[in-house]
N, C-alpha and C positions, 0 to 999 in steps of 0.2 A: 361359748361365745366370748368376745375379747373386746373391748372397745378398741375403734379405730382411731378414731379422733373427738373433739371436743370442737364444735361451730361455736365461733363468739359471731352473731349478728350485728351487722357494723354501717352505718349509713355512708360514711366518708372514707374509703379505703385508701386513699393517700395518707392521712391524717391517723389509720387504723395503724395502716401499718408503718411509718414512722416510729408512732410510741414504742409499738412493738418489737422495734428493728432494737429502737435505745435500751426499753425496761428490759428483753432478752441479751444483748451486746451480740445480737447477728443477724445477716440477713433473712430474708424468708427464701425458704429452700424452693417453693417455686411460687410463681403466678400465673392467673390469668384471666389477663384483661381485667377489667375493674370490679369482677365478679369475685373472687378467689385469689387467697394468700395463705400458707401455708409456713409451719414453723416445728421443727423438733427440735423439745426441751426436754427429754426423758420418754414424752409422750407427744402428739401431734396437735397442736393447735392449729386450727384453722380458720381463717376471716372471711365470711361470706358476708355478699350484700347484696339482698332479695330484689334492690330497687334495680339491680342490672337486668334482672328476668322478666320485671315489668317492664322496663323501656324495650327491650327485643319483642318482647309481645306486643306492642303497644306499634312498634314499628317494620313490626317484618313484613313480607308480602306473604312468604308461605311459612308459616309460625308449626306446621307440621315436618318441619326439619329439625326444628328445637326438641320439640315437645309436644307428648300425644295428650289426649283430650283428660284424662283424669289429671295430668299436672295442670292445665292450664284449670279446672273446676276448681283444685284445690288450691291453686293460688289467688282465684276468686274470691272466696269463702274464707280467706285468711288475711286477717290484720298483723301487719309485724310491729311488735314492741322493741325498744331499744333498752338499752341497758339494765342492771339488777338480777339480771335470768341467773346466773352465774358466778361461783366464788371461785377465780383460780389461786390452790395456796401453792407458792412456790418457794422451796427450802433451799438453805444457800450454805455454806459452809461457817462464813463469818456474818452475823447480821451487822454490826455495828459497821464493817464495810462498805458492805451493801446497802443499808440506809443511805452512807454519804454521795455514794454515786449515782444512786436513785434523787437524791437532792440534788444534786449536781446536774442531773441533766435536763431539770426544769422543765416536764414532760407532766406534772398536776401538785396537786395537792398530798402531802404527804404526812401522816398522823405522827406524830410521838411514836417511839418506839412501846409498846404495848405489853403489861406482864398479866397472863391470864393464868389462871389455876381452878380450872374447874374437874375435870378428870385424872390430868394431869398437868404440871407446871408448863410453861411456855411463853418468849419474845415472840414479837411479831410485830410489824406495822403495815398501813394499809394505804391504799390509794386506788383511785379510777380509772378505769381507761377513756377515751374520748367520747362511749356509748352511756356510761356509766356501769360499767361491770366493774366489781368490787376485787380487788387482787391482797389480795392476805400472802407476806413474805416473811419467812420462820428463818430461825438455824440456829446457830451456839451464838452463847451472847458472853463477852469476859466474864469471868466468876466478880471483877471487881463491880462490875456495875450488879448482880444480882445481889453480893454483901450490903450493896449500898441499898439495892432496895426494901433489904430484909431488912436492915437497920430501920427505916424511914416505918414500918409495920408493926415492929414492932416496941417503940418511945413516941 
């Protein structure tokens, strides 16, 4: 078995994928309709938004061209929650780059650059997407800013 992809659950697909077009620096490789957006970053993310399935249900005449009776049961019986399902970490070559052009494209809220050492050492900083899914981004960080922080640890 292989994963195929990763669904981020997304209420506003204009807005999903905007951020996504900026935080990736490309478009979404396809769509459709305001259901589905799609993106390869090493592996396939994908933007779906449930609310499109209810409004075709909601307005079809013959809702058995969509979809047979166990999907529509099951999307009864199911509430969608938005954002937090999900941590995507994505590794970058230079983070301290990356940071600036993530600031730079004023798309949310963006942490301090982050030094964790729990298993092992690692940068990182973090921000939202527009559902609230959490995006954790890594990579090499200058050896002078980790001097600096080793300095600050230990005086």
């Amino acid at each position: 078995m292989q994963l195929g992809c990763t669904y981020l659950v997304v209420k506003d697909m204009n807005r999903s994928i905007a951020f996504y077009e900026a935080l990736l620096n490309m478009k979404a490789i396809s769509k459709n309709l305001e259901r589905w957006a799609q993106f390869h970053c090493g592996n396939t993310i994908a933007l779906w938004n449930p609310e499109y399935d209810q409004r075709l249900i909601k307005d079809s005449e013959d809702i058995s061209v969509h979809f047979n009776e166990a999907y529509l049961k099951y999307k009864q019986d199911q509430a969608t929650q938005y954002g937090n399902n999900v941590v995507l970490n994505f590794n970058v070559p230079d983070l301290q780059r990356e940071y600036e052009r993530i600031q730079s494209l004023n798309i949310g809220t963006v942490t301090e650059i982050l030094y964790i050492n729990v298993v092992q050492p690692y940068y990182c900083f973090m921000l939202n997407d527009p559902d609230g899914n959490l995006i954790e981004i890594t990579g090499d960080y200058p050896l002078l800013k980790r001097a600096d922080h080793s300095r600050s640890n230990n005086g």
